[in-house]
N, C-alpha and C positions, 0 to 999 in steps of 0.2 A: 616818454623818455625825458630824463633831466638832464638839463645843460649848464655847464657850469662853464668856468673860464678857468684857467690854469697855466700859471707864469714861474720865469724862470730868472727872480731878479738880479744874483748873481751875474747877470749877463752883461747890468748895465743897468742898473733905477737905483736912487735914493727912494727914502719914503715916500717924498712928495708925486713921485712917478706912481710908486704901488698906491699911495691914495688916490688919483687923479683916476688909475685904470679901473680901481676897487666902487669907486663913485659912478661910472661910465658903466660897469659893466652892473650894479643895483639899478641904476635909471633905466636900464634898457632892460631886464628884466628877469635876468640870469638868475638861477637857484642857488649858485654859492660860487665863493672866489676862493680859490685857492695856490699855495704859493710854494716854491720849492725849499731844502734847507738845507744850505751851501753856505761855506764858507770862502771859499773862491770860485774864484770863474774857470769857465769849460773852454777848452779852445786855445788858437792860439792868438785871436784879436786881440783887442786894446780891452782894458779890462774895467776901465774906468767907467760911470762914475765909484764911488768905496761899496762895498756891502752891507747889508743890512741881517740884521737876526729875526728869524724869524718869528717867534715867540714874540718879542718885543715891536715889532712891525704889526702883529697881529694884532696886539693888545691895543695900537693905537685905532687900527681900524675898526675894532670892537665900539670905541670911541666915538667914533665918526663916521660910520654908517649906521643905518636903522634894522635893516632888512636881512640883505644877501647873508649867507652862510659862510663862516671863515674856516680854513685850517691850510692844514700842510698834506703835500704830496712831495715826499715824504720826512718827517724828521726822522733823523738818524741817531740810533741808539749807543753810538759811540761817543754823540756829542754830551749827552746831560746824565746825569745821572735821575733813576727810576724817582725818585722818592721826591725831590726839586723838579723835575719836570710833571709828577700828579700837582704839585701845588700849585706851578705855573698856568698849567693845564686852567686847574679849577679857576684859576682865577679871572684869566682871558675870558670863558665861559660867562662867570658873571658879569665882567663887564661890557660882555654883549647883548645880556638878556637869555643868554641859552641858545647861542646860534654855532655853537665853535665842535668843529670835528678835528679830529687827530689821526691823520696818515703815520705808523711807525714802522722804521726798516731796518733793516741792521748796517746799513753804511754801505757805500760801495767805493767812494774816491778816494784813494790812499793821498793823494800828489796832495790834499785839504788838510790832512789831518799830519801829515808832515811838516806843512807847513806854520800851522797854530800851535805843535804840540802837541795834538791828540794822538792816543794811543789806538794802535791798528792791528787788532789782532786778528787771526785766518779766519776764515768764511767760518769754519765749524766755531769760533767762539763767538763769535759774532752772531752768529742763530739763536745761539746757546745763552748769550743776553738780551736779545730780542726777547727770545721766549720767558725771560725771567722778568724782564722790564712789564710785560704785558700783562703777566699775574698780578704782579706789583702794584702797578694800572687802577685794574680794574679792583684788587684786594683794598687798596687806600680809598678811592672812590664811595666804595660798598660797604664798608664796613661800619657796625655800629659801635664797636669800642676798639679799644688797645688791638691794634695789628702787628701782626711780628710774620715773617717771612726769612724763611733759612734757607738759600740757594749755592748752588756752587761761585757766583760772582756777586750778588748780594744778599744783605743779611740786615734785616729791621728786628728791631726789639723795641716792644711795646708802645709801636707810635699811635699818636695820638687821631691821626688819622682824621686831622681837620679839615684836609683841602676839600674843600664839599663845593663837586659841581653846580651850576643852574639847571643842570637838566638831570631827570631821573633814568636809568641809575645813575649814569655819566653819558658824557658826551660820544658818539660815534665813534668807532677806531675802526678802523681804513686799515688791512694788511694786502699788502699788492709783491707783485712777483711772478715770474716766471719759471718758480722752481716747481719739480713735479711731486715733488713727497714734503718737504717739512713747509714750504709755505701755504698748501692745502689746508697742511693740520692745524697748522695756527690760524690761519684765518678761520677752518670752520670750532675750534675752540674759544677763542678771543673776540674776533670783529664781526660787527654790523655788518660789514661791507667786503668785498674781495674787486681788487684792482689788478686789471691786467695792463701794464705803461708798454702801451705798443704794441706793435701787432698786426696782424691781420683778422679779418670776422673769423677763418676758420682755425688760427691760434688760437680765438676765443672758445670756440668750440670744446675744442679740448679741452683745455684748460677750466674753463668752469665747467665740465664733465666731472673733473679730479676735485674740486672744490665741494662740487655736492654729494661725490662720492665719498668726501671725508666728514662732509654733514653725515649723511645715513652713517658714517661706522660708529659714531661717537654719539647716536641717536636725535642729532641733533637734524631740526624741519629745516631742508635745503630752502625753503621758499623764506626764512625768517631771514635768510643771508642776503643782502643788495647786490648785485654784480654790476662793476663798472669798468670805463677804457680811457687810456688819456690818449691823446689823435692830435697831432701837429697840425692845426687848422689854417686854410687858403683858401679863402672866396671872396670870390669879385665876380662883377657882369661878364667880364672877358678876359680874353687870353692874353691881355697885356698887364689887365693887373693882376689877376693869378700869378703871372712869371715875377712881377713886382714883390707881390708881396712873400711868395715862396725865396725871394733874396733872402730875406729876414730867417729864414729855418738852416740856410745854407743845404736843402735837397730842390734838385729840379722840381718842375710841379708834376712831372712823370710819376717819380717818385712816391710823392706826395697822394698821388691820386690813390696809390699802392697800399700805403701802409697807414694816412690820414683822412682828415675831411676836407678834400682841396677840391676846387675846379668852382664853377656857376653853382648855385641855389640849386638847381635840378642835381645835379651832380651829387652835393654836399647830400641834401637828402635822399638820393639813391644812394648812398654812401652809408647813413645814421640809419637805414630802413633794414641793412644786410648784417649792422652790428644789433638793431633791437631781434632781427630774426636768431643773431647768434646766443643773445641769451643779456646782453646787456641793458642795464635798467636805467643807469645816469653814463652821461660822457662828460671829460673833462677837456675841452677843444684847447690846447694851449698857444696861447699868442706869446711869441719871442718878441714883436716889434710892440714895446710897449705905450709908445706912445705913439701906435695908428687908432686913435678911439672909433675912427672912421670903420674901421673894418670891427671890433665889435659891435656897433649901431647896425652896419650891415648884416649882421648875422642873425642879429635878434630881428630885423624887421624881414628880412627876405628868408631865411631858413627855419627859425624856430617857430613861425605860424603854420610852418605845412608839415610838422611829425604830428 
C-alpha cells in the first residue's frame, strides 16, 4: 500500500508552510504530496493566513523537491478552463521531471465560487463539464496534430496541441466521488486512478465494486484502474496526543477512529490493513495541522514500516 500525505491549505498555510510540509513529508519517505483546490476556507475559524492557488503552489514545489509526487485532491472544473489547465498541467509536469498527477471534480463549494465570481452551475452541468474537461485532457495531451473537440460546454478548433506532458501518455488523473452511476463511468473511462474521500472499509467496498463494474462494461481490465481513500490521519503513542492532535480535524478521536487512521501505530495499521482488504491500493492520510512535522515523522517511522 502507498502512502501519501494530503492537505488542506485553504485552512491556513502560505507557500512557505506547503513547502516546509512538502519537504518533511519527501525526507520522511512518503510516495506523493498532495493538496486541496479552494479558494476560500471551510469553516467558520479565522481564515488567515491568504490563499494560495494551486497549480501555481504546485509549480513551485515541482521546483523544489526532487522526489515525492505532486498533484491535487481535487481541482475543480468550474475553476480553469479545459484547454489552460492541459497547458498548465503539462507544464508543472515538466518542471518536476514527470512526478505530477491530476485529481479532477466538478466543484462542490458554491459560498467560493460566489465569492471570486465563479460561475455555479447545478450538479447535472457540472458532470456534464467534468466529463468534457477530461476528454479534452486527455485529447490535448495525446494527440499528434491539430485537435478540435465539439462539446455542448466546449469547443477547440484546430489546436495545436503543444502542452506535451513529461510523462507518457500524460500524467495520472485521479476521478474520486461517491456517486453511484456517472462518477464510476468516468473514472473507469478517463483515470488511472478511482478515489473514494472518506468513508468507511465497507463504503469502499461497494464503491470500488461499481467502479470495476464500469471497467467490465466498457471492456475496460478493472485491475489497470489504482483504487485509493483519503482518511483524516491521528497518531500518537497515547491517548493524550491522539485527543491533541484530533483538535486539529475538529472530530473527537472516536470518531476518528470510525471513518480515519487515528489512535497508536497498532491501531493506524489495523486500520490501513481493513482498507488494503477493502480493495485499496494508495491512502491519502490528510494532515489539517500543517505545521506538526512531528506527527508526519511519526507516521513514516512508527506506521509505514509495518504495512
Amino acid at each position: 500500500m502507498e502512502l501519501c500525505i494530503a492537505t488542506e491549505p485553504q485552512q491556513g498555510a502560505e507557500y512557505s508552510g506547503l513547502l516546509n510540509l512538502a519537504r518533511c513529508a519527501e525526507d520522511a519517505g512518503f510516495k506523493g504530496f498532495f493538496r486541496s483546490d479552494h479558494y476560500q476556507h471551510l469553516g467558520e475559524d479565522d481564515p488567515e493566513p491568504g490563499l494560495t492557488d494551486s497549480w501555481i503552489s504546485l509549480a513551485g514545489l515541482a521546483r523544489e523537491t526532487s522526489r515525492i509526487r505532486l498533484g491535487t485532491l481535487v481541482t475543480s472544473a468550474t475553476f480553469r478552463l479545459p484547454g489552460p489547465l492541459a497547458i498548465m498541467v503539462a507544464n508543472v509536469d515538466r518542471m518536476s521531471g514527470g512526478r505530477v498527477e491530476i485529481g479532477l471534480g466538478a466543484g462542490w463549494y458554491e459560498a467560493e465560487h460566489i465569492s471570486y465570481g465563479i460561475p455555479y452551475p447545478d450538479i447535472t452541468e457540472r458532470f456534464d463539464r467534468l466529463a468534457e474537461q477530461l476528454e479534452i485532457l486527455t485529447g490535448l495531451w495525446t494527440s499528434e496534430g491539430p485537435y478540435s473537440f465539439k462539446g455542448r460546454h466546449y469547443t477547440l478548433t484546430d489546436s495545436p496541441a503543444l502542452s506535451r506532458p513529461a510523462q507518457s501518455p500524460h500524467p495520472p488523473l485521479i476521478v474520486g466521488g461517491k456517486g453511484k452511476r456517472r462518477t464510476p463511468a468516468l473514472a473507469a473511462r478517463f483515470a488511472d486512478e478511482y478515489n473514494l474521500p472518506f468513508g468507511t472499509p465497507q463504503d469502499a467496498t461497494e464503491q470500488y465494486r461499481r467502479v470495476r463494474a464500469a471497467c467490465a462494461d466498457i471492456g475496460r481490465d478493472p485491475e489497470d484502474l489504482r483504487l485509493s481513500a483519503v482518511l483524516p490521519a491521528c497518531v500518537g503513542p497515547d491517548d493524550l496526543t491522539v485527543g491533541r492532535r484530533a483538535g486539529a480535524t475538529g472530530f473527537p478521536p472516536d470518531v476518528l477512529r470510525h471513518i480515519g487512521a487515528a489512535g497508536t501505530p497498532a491501531e493506524v495499521v489495523d486500520a490501513l490493513g481493513r482498507w488494503k482488504e477493502a480493495g485499496a491500493q494508495r491512502v491519502y492520510l490528510q494532515i489539517l495541522d500543517m505545521t506538526d512535522f512531528d506527527h508526519v515523522e511519526y507516521i513514516a517511522s512508527q506506521v509505514a514500516p509495518q504495512l
